[in-house]
C-alpha positions as CSV (number, residue, x, y, z in Angstrom):
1,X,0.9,18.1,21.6
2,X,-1.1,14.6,21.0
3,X,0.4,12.2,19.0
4,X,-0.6,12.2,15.3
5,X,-1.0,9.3,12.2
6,X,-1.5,10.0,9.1
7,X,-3.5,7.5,6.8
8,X,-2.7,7.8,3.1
9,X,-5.1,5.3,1.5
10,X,-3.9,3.6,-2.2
11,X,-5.0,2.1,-4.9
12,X,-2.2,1.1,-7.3
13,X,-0.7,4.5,-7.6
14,X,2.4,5.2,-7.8
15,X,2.0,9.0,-7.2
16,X,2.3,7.6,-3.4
17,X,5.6,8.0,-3.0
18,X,5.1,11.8,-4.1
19,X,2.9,11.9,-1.1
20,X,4.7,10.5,1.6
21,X,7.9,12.7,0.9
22,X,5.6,15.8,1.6
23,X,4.6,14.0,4.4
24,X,8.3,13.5,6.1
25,X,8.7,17.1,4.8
26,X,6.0,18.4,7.5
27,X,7.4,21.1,9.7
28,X,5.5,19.2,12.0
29,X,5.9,15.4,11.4
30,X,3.2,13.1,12.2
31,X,4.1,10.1,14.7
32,X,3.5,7.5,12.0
33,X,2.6,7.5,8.7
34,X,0.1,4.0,8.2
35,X,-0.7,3.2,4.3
36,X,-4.1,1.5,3.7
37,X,-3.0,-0.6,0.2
38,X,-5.3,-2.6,-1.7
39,X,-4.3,-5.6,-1.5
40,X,-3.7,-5.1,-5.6
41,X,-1.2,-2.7,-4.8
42,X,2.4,-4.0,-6.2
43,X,4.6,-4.8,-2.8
44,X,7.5,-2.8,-4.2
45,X,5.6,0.5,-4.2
46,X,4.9,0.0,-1.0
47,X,8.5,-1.1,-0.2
48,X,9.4,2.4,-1.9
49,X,7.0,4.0,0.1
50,X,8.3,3.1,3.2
51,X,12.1,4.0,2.4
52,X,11.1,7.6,1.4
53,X,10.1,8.3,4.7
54,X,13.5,7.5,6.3
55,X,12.4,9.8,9.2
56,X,9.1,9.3,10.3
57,X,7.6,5.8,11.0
58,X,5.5,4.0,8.1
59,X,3.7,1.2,8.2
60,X,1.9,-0.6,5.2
61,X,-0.9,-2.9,5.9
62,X,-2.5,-4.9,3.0
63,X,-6.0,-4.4,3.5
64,X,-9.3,-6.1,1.9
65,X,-11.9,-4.3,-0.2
66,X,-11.8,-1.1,-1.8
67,X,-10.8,2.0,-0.1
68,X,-13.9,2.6,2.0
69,X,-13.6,-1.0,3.3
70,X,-10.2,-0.7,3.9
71,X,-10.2,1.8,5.8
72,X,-13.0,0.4,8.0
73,X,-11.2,-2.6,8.7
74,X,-7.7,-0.3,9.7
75,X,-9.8,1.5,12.6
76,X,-8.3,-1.0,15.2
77,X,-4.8,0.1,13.9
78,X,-5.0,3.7,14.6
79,X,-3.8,4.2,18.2
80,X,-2.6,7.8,18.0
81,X,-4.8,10.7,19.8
82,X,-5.7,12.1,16.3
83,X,-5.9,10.8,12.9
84,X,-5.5,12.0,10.0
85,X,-6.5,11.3,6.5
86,X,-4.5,11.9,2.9
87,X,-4.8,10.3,0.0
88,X,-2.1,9.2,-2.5
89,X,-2.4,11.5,-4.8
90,X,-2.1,14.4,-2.7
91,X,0.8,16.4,-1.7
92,X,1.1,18.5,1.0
93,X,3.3,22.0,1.7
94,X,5.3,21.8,4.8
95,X,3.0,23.8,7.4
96,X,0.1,21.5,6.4
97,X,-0.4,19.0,9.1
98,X,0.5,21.6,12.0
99,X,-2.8,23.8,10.3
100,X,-5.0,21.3,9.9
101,X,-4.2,19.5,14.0
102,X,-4.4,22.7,15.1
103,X,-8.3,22.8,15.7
104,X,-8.4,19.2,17.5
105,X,-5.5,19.6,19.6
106,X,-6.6,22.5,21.1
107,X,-9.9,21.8,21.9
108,X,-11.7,23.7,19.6
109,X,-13.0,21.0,17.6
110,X,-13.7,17.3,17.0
111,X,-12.8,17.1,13.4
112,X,-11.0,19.8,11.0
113,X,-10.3,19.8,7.1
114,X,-9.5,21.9,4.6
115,X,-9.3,22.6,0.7
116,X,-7.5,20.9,-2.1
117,X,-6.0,23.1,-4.8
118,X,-4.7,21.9,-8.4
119,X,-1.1,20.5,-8.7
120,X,-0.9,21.9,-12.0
121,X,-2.9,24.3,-14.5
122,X,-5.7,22.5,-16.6
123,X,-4.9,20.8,-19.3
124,X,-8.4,20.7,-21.1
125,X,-12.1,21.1,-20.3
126,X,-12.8,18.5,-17.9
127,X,-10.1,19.6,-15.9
128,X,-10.9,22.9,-15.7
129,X,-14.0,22.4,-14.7
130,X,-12.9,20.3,-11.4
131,X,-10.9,23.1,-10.8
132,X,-14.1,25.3,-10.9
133,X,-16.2,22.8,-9.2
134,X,-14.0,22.1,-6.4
135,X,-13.3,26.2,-5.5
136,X,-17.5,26.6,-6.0
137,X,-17.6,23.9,-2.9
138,X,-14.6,25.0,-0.8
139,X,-16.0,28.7,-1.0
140,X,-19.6,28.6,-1.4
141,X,-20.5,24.9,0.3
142,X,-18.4,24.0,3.0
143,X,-18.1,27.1,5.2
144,X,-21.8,27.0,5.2
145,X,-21.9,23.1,6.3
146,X,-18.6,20.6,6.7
147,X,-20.1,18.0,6.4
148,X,-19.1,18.5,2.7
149,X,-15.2,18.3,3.7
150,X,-13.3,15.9,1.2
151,X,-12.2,13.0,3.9
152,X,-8.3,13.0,2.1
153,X,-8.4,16.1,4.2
154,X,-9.6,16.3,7.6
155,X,-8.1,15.2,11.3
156,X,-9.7,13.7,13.9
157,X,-10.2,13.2,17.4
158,X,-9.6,8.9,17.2
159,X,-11.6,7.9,19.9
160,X,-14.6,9.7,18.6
161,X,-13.8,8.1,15.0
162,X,-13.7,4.5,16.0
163,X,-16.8,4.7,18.1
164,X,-18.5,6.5,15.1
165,X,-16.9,4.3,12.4
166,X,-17.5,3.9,8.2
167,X,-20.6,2.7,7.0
168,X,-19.5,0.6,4.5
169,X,-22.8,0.3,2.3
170,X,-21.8,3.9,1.0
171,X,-18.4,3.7,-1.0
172,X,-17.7,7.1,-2.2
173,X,-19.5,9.0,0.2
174,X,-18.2,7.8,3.6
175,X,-16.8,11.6,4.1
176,X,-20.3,13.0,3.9
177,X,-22.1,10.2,6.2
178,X,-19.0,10.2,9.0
179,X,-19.5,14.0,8.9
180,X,-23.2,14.0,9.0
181,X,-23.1,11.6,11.9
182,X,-20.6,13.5,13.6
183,X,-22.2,16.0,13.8
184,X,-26.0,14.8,13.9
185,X,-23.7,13.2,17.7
186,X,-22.8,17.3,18.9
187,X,-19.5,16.5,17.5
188,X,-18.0,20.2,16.5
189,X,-15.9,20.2,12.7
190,X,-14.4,23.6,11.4
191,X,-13.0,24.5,7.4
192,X,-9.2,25.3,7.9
193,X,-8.8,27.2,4.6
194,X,-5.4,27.5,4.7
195,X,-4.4,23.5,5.5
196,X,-4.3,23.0,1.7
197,X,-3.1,20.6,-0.6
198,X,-2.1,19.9,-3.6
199,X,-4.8,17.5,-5.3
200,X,-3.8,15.5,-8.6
201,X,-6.3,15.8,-11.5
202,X,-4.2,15.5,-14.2
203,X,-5.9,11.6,-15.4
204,X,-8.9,13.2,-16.6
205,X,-9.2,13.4,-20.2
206,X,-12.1,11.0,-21.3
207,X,-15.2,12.2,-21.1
208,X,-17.0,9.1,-21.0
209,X,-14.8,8.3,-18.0
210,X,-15.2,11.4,-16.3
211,X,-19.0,10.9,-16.9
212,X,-19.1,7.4,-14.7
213,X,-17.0,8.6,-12.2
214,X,-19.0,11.9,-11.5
215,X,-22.2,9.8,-11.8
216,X,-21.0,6.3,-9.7
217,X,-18.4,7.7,-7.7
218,X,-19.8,11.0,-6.2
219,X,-23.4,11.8,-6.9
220,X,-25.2,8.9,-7.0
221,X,-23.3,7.7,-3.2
222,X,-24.0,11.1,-2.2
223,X,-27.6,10.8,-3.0
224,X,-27.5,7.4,-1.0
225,X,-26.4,9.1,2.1
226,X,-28.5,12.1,1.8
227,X,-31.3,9.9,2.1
228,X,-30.0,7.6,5.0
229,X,-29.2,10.5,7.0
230,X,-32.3,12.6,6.3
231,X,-30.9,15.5,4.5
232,X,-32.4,15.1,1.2
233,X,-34.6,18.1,1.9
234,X,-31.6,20.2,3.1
235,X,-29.9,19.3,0.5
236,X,-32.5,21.0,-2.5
237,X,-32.3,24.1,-0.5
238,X,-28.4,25.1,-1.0
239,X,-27.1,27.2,-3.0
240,X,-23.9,27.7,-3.7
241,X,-21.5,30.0,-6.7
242,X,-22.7,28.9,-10.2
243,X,-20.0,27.4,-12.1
244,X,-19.8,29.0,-15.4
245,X,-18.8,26.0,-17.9
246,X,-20.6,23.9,-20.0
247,X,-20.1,20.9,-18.1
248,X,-22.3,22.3,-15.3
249,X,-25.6,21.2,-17.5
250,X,-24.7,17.8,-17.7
251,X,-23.8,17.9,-13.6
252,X,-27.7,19.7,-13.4
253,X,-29.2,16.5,-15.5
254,X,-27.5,13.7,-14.0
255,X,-28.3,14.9,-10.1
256,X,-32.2,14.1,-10.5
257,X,-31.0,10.9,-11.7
258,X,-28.9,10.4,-9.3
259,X,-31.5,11.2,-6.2
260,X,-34.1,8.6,-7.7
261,X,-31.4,6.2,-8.2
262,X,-29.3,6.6,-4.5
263,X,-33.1,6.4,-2.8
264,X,-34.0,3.2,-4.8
265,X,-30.1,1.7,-4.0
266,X,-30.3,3.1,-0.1
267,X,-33.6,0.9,0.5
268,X,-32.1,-2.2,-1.2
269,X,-28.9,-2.2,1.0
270,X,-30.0,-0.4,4.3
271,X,-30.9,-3.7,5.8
272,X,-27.2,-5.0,5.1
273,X,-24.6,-4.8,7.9
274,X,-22.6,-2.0,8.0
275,X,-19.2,-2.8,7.5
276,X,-16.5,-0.9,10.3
C-alpha cells in the first residue's frame, strides 16, 4: 500500500477537532494527518487538534492566504505517494479513506472522490435545498463528468498534483480547474459513491448570506474557470435532475449573471501569476 496524507484545510472552525477524530478512527489510518490553518486560526485549536489524534501523526502548518492559497503554498509539504483532501467540517465513517485510495493505489486511476451526505436532517429551507442540490450533482452531474468532484473529497496521485498545481486566480473553484486540467493532461479520475462523508451545513439560516455565498463562492468562480478552461459551451449543454424547490429560480437567475460576470473577472486577472 502507498503511503497516504490527509490535508484538512481550516478556517477558524472549531468543528476540526470533530474531523480529525474520524480521521484517527479510519480502519485504514492515513500516514499523517497535515492541517492547512489560516494563519487566523486560534493556536489552541490547533494544539487540540493535534492531541485528538494521539495515534496517527499531525502536523499544523500556519499558512498565508485563504484556503486556496494555502493550500498552494503546502504542495512542497506533501511527501506521501497520495494525497488526500478533507475539509474541517467533514467527518468521515471508518471505511472512508481505504474507499476512496482504493482507485489510485491500484492503478486504476489518477484521482478519485466521492459524495458528501448531510450530518444532520434540515433544519429550514435553505438547508434543504443543499441537501437537494448536492444529491442532483452527485447523481446526475458527476458520474457524467468529475471534474465536478467537491476537492474536500478526492485522493490523489502527489506527483501528478504538484506538477499540475492550484491556480490561485480562482478561489472557490480550484476543484473544478485542477480537475479540468487533470484531465484536459490524460489524467483518469473516477466517482467512488460509496467513500462518503458527512458534510456540515447546519450554519445556513440567512438568506442574504446564503445568497453571497452561492453567488461569490461557487457560481460566479465556477464561471471564471469555465471560461479559462474552455468549457463554457460544455457547460450550457448539461443537464442534470431538476431540483424541485423554490430556491432553484433564484439559482436559474443568478447563473447568467454569473457567466457575464466570471468572463469579465477571468480577462482582468488571467494575465496575473498563478499562485502554486
Amino acid at each position: 500500500m502507498g503511503s497516504v496524507c490527509v490535508q484538512v484545510a481550516v478556517l477558524n472552525d472549531p468543528r476540526l477537532l470533530d474531523a480529525v477524530r474520524s480521521l484517527q478512527a479510519q480502519t485504514r489510518r492515513p500516514d499523517r494527518i497535515l492541517i492547512v490553518a489560516a494563519p487566523t486560526t486560534p493556536q489552541a485549536l490547533l494544539d487540540a487538534a493535534v492531541a485528538a489524534a494521539p495515534n496517527v501523526p499531525v502536523v499544523a502548518a500556519r499558512l498565508p492566504g485563504y484556503v486556496t492559497e494555502a493550500r498552494a503554498r503546502a504542495m512542497p509539504l506533501l511527501t506521501e505517494e497520495i494525497t488526500v483532501f478533507f475539509d474541517a467540517d467533514g467527518t468521515a465513517p471508518p471505511e472512508w479513506l481505504a474507499r476512496l485510495v482504493r482507485p489510485v493505489e491500484s492503478g486504476a486511476a489518477a484521482f478519485a472522490g466521492g459524495p458528501t451526505r448531510p450530518l444532520r436532517p434540515p433544519e429550514n429551507s435553505i438547508e434543504r435545498y443543499i441537501v437537494l442540490l448536492e444529491a442532483s450533482i452527485y447523481e446526475g452531474l458527476v458520474p457524467q463528468r468529475v471534474t465536478y468532484l467537491p476537492l474536500h473529497n478526492t485522493a490523489w496521485r502527489t506527483a501528478d498534483l504538484q506538477r499540475l498545481g492550484f491556480d490561485g486566480r480562482l478561489p472557490g473553484a480550484e476543484d473544478h480547474d485542477l480537475e479540468t486540467r487533470a484531465a484536459q493532461a490524460g489524467l483518469v479520475g473516477t466517482f467512488v459513491p460509496e467513500a462518503w462523508v458527512f458534510h456540515d451545513k447546519s450554519n445556513e439560516t440567512s438568506f442574504l448570506r446564503w445568497l453571497r455565498r452561492r453567488y461569490r463562492n461557487y457560481l460566479l468562480p465556477l464561471a471564471m474557470s469555465l471560461v479559462k478552461n474552455g468549457e463554457l459551451r460544455s457547460r450550457l449543454g448539461e443537464r442534470r435532475p431538476a431540483v424541485r424547490h423554490p430556491l432553484r429560480y433564484v439559482d436559474a437567475a443568478m447563473k447568467p449573471l454569473a457567466l457575464i460576470d466570471g468572463y469579465v473577472r477571468w480577462h482582468r486577472v488571467r494575465r496575473r501569476p498563478v499562485t502554486g
